[in-house]
C-alpha positions in Angstrom: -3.1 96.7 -125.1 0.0 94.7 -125.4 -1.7 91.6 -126.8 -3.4 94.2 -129.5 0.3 95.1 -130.8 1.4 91.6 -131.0 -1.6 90.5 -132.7 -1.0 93.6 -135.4 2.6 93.1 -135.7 2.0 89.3 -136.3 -0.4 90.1 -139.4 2.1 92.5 -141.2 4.4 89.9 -140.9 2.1 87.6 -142.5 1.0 89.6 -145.1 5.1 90.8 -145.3 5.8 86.8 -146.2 2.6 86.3 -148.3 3.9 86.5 -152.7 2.0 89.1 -153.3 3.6 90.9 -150.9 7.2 90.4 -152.2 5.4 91.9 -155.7 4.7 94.8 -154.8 7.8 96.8 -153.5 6.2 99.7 -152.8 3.9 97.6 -150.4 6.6 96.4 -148.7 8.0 99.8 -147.8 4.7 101.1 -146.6 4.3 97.9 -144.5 7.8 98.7 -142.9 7.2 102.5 -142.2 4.4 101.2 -140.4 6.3 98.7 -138.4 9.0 101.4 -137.3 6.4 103.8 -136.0 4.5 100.9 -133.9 7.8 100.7 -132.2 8.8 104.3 -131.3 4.8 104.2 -130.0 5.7 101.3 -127.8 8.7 102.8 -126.5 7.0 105.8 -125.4 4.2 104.3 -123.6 7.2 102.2 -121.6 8.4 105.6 -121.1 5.3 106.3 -119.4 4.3 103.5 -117.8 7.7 104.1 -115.8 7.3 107.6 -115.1 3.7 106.6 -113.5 5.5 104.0 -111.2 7.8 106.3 -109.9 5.3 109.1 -109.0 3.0 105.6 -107.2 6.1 105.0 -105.0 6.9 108.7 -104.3 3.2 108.9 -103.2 3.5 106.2 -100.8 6.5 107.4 -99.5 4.7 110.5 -99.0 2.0 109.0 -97.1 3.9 107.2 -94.6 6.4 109.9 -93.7 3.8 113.3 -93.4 3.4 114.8 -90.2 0.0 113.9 -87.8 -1.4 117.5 -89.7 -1.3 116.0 -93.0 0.4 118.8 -94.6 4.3 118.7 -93.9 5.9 115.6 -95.6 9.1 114.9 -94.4 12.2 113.4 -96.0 12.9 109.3 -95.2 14.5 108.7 -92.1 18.2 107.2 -92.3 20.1 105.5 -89.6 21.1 107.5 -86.9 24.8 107.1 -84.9 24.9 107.0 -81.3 27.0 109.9 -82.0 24.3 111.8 -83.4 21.7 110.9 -81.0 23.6 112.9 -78.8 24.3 115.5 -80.1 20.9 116.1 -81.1 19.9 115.5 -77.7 22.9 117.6 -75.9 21.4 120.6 -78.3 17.9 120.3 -77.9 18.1 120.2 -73.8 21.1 122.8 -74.0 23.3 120.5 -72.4 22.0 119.3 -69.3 21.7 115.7 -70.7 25.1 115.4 -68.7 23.0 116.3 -65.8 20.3 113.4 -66.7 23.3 110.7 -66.9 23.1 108.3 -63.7 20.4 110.0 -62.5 17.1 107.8 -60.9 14.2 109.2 -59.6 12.1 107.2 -57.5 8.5 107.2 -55.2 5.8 106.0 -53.5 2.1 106.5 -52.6 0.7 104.8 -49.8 -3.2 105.3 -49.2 -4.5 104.1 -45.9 -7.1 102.7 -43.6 -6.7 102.7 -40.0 -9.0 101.8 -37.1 -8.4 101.4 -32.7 -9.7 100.3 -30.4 -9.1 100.1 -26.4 -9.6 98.5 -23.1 -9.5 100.4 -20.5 -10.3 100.8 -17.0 -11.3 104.5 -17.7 -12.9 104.6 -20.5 -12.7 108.2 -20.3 -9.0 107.8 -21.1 -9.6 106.7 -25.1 -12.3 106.2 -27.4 -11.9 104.1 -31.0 -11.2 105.9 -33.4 -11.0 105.9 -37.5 -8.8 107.6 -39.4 -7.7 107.4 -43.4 -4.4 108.9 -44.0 -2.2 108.9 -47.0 1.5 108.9 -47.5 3.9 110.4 -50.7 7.3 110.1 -51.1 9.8 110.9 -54.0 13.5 112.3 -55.0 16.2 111.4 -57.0 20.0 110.2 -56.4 22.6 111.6 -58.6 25.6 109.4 -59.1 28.5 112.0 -60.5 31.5 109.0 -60.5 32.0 105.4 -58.8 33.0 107.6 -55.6 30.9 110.3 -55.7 27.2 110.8 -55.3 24.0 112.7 -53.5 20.2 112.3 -53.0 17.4 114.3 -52.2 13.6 113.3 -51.4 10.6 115.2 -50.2 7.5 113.4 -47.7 4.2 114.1 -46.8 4.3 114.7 -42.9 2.0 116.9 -40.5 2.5 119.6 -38.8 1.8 121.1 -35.0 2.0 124.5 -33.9 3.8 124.9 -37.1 6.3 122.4 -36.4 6.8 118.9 -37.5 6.9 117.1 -34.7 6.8 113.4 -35.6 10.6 112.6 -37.0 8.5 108.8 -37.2 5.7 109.1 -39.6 5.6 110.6 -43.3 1.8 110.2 -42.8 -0.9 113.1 -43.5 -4.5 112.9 -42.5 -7.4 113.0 -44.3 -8.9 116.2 -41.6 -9.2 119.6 -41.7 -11.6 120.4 -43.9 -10.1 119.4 -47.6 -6.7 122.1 -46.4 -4.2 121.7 -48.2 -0.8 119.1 -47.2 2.6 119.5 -46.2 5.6 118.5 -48.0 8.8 118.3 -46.0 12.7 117.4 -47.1 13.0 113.6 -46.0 16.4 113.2 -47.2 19.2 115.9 -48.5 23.1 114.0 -48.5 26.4 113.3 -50.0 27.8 109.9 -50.1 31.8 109.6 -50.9 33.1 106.3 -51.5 37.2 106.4 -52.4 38.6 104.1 -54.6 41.4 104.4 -52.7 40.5 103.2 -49.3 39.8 99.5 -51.3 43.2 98.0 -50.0 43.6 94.0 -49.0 40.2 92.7 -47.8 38.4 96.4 -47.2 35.7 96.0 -50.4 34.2 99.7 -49.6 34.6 102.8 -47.2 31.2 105.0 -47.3 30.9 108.1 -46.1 27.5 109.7 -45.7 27.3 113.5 -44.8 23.4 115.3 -44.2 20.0 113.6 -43.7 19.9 110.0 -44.9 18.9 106.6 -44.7 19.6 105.2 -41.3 22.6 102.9 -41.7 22.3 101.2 -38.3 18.9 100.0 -39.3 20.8 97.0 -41.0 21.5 95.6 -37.1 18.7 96.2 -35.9 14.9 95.8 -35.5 11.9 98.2 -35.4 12.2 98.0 -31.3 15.3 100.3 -32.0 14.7 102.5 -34.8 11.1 103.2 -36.7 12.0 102.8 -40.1 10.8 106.0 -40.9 13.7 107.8 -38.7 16.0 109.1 -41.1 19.3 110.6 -38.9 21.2 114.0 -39.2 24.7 114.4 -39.3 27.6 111.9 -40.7 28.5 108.1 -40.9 30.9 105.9 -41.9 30.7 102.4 -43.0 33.6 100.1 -44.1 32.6 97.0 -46.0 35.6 93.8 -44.8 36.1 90.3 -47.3 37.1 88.2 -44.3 36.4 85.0 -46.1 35.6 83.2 -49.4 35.8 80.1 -50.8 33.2 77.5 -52.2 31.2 76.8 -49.5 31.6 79.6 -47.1 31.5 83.4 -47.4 32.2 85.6 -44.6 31.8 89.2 -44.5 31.8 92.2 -41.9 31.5 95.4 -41.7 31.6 98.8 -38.7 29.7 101.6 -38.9 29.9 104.6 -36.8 27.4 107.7 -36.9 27.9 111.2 -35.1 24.3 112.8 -35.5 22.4 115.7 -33.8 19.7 115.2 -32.1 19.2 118.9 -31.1 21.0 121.9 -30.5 20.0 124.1 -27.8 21.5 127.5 -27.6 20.6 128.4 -24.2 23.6 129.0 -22.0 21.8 127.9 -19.0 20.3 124.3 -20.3 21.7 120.7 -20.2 23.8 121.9 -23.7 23.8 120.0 -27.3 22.3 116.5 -27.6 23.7 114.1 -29.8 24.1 110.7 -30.5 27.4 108.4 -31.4 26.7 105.2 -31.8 29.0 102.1 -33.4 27.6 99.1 -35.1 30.0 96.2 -35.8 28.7 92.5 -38.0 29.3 89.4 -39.2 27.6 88.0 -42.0 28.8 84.2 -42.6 26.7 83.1 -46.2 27.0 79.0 -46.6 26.1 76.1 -48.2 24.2 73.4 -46.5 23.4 69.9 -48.8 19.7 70.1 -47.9 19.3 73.0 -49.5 19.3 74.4 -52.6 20.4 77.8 -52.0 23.0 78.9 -49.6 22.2 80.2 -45.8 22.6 83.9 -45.3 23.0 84.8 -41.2 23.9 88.2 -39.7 25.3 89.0 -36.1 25.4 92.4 -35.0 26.0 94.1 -31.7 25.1 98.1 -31.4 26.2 100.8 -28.8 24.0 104.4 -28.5 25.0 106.9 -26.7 22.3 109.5 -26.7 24.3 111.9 -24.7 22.3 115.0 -23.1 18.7 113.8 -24.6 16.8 113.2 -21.9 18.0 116.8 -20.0 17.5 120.2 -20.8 14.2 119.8 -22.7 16.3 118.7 -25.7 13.0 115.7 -26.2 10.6 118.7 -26.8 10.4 120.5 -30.1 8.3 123.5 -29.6 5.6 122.2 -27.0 5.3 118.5 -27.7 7.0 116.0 -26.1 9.1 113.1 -27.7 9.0 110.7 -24.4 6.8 108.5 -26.1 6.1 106.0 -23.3 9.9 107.2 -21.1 8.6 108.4 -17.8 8.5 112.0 -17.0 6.8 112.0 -13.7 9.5 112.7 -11.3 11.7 116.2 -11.0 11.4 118.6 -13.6 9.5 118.3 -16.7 12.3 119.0 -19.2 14.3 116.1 -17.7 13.1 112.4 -18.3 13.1 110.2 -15.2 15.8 108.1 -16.3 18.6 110.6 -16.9 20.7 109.0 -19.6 20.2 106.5 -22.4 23.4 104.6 -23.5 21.8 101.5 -25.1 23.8 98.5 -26.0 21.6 96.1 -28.7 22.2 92.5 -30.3 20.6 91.5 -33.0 20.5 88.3 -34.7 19.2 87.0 -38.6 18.4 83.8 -40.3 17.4 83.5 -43.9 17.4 80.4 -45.7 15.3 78.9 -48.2 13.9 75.4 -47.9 12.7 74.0 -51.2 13.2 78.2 -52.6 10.6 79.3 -50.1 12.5 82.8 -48.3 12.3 82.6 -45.0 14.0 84.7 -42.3 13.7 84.5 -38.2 15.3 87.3 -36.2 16.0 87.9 -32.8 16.8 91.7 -31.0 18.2 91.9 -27.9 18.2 95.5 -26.1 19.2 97.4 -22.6 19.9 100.7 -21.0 22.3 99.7 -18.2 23.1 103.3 -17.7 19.7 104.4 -16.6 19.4 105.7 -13.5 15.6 106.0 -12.6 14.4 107.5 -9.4 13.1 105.0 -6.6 9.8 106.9 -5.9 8.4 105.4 -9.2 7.7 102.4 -7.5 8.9 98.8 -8.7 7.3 98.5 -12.1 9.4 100.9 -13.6 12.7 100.3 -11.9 12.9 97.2 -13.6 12.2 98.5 -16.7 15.8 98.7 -18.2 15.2 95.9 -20.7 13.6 95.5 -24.2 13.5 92.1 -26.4 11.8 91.0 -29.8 11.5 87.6 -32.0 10.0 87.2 -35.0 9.8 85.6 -38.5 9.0 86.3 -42.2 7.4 84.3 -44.4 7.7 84.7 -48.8 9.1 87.8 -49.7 7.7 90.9 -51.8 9.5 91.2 -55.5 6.7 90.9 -58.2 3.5 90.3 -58.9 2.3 87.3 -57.3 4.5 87.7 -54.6 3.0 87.5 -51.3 4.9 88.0 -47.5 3.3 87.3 -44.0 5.0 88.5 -40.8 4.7 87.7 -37.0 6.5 89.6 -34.0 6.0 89.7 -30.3 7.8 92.3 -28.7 8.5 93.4 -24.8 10.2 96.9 -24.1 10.6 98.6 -20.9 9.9 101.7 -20.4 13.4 103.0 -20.0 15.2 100.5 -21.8 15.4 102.5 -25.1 14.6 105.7 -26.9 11.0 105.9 -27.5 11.1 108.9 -29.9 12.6 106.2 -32.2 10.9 103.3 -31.7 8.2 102.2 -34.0 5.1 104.4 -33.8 2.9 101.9 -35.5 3.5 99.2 -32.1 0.3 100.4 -30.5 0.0 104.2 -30.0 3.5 104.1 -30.8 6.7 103.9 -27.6 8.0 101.8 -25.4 6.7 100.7 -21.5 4.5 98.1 -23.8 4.3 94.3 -25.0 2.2 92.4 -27.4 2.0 91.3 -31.1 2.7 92.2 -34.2 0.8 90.3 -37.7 1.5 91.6 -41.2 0.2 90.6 -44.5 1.2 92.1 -47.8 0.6 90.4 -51.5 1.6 92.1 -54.5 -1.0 92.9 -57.1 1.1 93.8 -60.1 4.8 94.6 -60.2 4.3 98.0 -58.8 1.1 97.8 -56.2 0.6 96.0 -52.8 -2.1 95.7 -51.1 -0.9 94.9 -47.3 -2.6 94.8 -44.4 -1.2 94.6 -40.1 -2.5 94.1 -36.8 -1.0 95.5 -33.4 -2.1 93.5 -30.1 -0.6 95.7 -27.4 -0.4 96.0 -23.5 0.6 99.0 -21.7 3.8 97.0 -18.8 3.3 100.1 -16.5 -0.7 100.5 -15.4 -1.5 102.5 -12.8 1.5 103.8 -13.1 1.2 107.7 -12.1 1.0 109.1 -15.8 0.5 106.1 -17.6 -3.1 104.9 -18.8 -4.6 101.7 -18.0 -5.4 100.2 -21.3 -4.5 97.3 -24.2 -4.6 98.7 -27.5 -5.9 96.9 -30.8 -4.5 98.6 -34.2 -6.0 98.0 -37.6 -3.9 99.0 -41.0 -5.2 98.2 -44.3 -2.8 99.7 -47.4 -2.8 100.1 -51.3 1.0 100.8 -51.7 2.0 102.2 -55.2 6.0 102.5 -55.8 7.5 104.5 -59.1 
């Protein structure tokens, strides 16, 4: 259309510079009217031509910014404060976003295969067994300052007589006819940490009040503590700079726990049983030139008092027993044979890294010199006061493609330490047993692991009145999800 209008204006101008033209005057004025009108027509069709672009862009703004329904357009989006983000936030949750600050939740689903089998000079004693069994675990810790903070989880766990009597396994059964599973409160605590109590080399003081994590688990090895066991009462932990410099770090620490084990309010039993123990360790981190990443060791030495546990029935909840392997043959049966457990426990690490591979090697030392067993039992258990383990780990479990293999061999006597603690995964679970332990464990994506173990265990006391004659082979295969 343009080129039209250029082409016509070009001929009047023509015909404008043409004699004849110039001749006639009224011509000329007619050819100029003309001219003047062509323009005010071309201005208005700019006119519109604009107008029509700015409804185009308004449409496609329109477009992109209508709701999924297709029939609310909303205005364009500007850029929004930090400020503004929350307050829009603090008044669409009412205010608890202060709540949701420092606040992690966290999980796990564990799903299950597990198979025995047993030798046994009675075969009436055991039969192999399958089982598949599934464990779920979650909660959150709430951080209100750098001193204060608490936690609380919930676990999967099983039930007897309407009790929960396994303070070792979060585990639940597939059985029962598809009934439905119980959730217990794993962990409920407050952790204080003063600012204050940071004076010369101390780096931390932690105070831990409720059911928590078990801080002597750190020192220790699964021959103590099942790693499961999560303690009630109140410990204390102080974190100590001894040393540091370029080539050598040297840290410690000493933790002390006060925990009840049960309380019993029978005038006419044993009383209260509780448990102090103490922890102290030192963890020297240096550099060697072979390697290219410095050498992390840990020396710890334990003392458990488990005063009044093994009297007054304080090992049974309801009807089931916690002996798990302690004799109970002799004397009354709410009194374990060996009268008293104050354990005393070193424990040794290693982990370095040749050429960046992790590698760790342990070694956990235990014994109950103040057991007092009684010399009808016969030889086999009097000399039973004694528990050791060794072992080693292999890669270490971070991220996919990570991949961790395990070996242990362990030996612990029947009285030597508290087998209501001990792990329950180490053959049917107890003490008065040796053998081997073999884990594998690879990790399939950031979040899943698929790990599988083997348990190769002996029973130290057969023939023992009260104690089966059999070796025990354990089979766990796992899918492990964490969130």
């Amino acid at each position: 259309m343009k080129s039209k209008k250029l082409a016509a204006l070009a001929c009047l101008f023509s015909l404008a510079m043409t004699p004849a033209a110039w001749a006639d005057v009224d011509q000329v004025a007619a050819l100029s009217k003309m001219v003047q009108e062509m323009g005010r027509e071309m201005n208005q069709m700019k006119k519109t031509i604009e107008r029509q672009d700015d409804k185009i862009r308004q449409l496609e703004i329109k477009g992109h910014l209508e709701s999924p329904s297709g029939t609310q357009a909303v205005s364009e989006p500007s850029v929004m404060t930090d400020k503004d983000f929350e307050d829009r936030l603090s008044t669409a949750l009412g205010g608890s976003n202060k709540w949701l600050k420092d606040l992690k939740f966290g999980g796990d689903l564990r799903l299950r295969y597990e198979g025995f089998d047993f030798t046994s000079g009675n075969p009436s004693e055991t039969d192999p067994r399958n089982r598949f069994r599934f464990r779920l675990r979650y909660g959150f810790e709430k951080k209100f300052s750098d001193e204060m903070k608490i936690g609380f989880a919930m676990a999967s766990g099983e039930q007897t007589n309407g009790t929960n009597v396994d303070p070792l396994s979060t585990n639940s059964t597939f059985d029962n006819v598809f009934n439905f599973k119980n959730i217990f409160i794993e962990k409920a605590y407050a952790t204080y940490m003063p600012n204050w109590a940071k004076i010369g080399p101390v780096e931390k003081l932690e105070i831990t009040g409720g059911k928590a994590n078990n801080p002597f688990e750190l020192g220790s090895s699964e021959l103590i503590w099942d790693r499961d066991v999560k303690p009630e009462g109140i410990y204390e932990k102080v974190d100590i700079k001894v040393i540091e410099s370029d080539n050598l770090d040297l840290k410690a620490y000493i933790t002390g726990g006060q925990y009840i084990l049960d309380e019993d309010s029978s005038l006419a039993s044993a009383g209260d049983a509780q448990l102090f123990a103490v922890q102290g360790g030192l963890n020297p981190v240096f550099y060697v030139p072979f390697l290219e990443r410095p050498v992390d060791m840990l020396q710890a030495v334990s003392y458990y008092n488990y005063a009044d546990f093994a009297n007054g029935s304080n090992f049974i909840i309801g009807t089931t027993s916690l002996a798990n392997g302690n004799p109970n043959t002799s004397g009354p049966t709410t009194q374990l044979d060996t009268r008293n457990f104050q354990v005393i426990e070193s424990y040794s690490e290693l982990a370095l890294y040749p050429y960046g591979f992790p590698t760790r090697l342990f070694l956990d030392v235990a014994g109950n010199p103040a057991s007092s067993p009684i010399a009808s039992q016969g030889p086999t258990i009097l000399h039973s006061n004694f528990a050791w383990a060794i072992g080693t780990r292999l890669g270490q479990l971070k991220q996919k493609g990570d991949w961790e293999a395990r070996y242990e061999y362990r030996y612990i006597g029947a009285n030597a330490v508290v087998g209501a603690f001990s792990d329950s995964d180490f053959g049917l679970g107890g003490v008065g047993k040796q053998g081997s332990v073999v884990k594998l464990a690879y990790m399939i994506t950031d979040s899943l692991a698929l790990a599988g173990s083997m348990n190769f265990t002996d029973n130290l006391n057969a023939g023992t009145a009260g104690v089966m004659d059999q070796q025990t082979r354990r089979f766990q295969l796992d899918l492990v999800w964490k969130f």
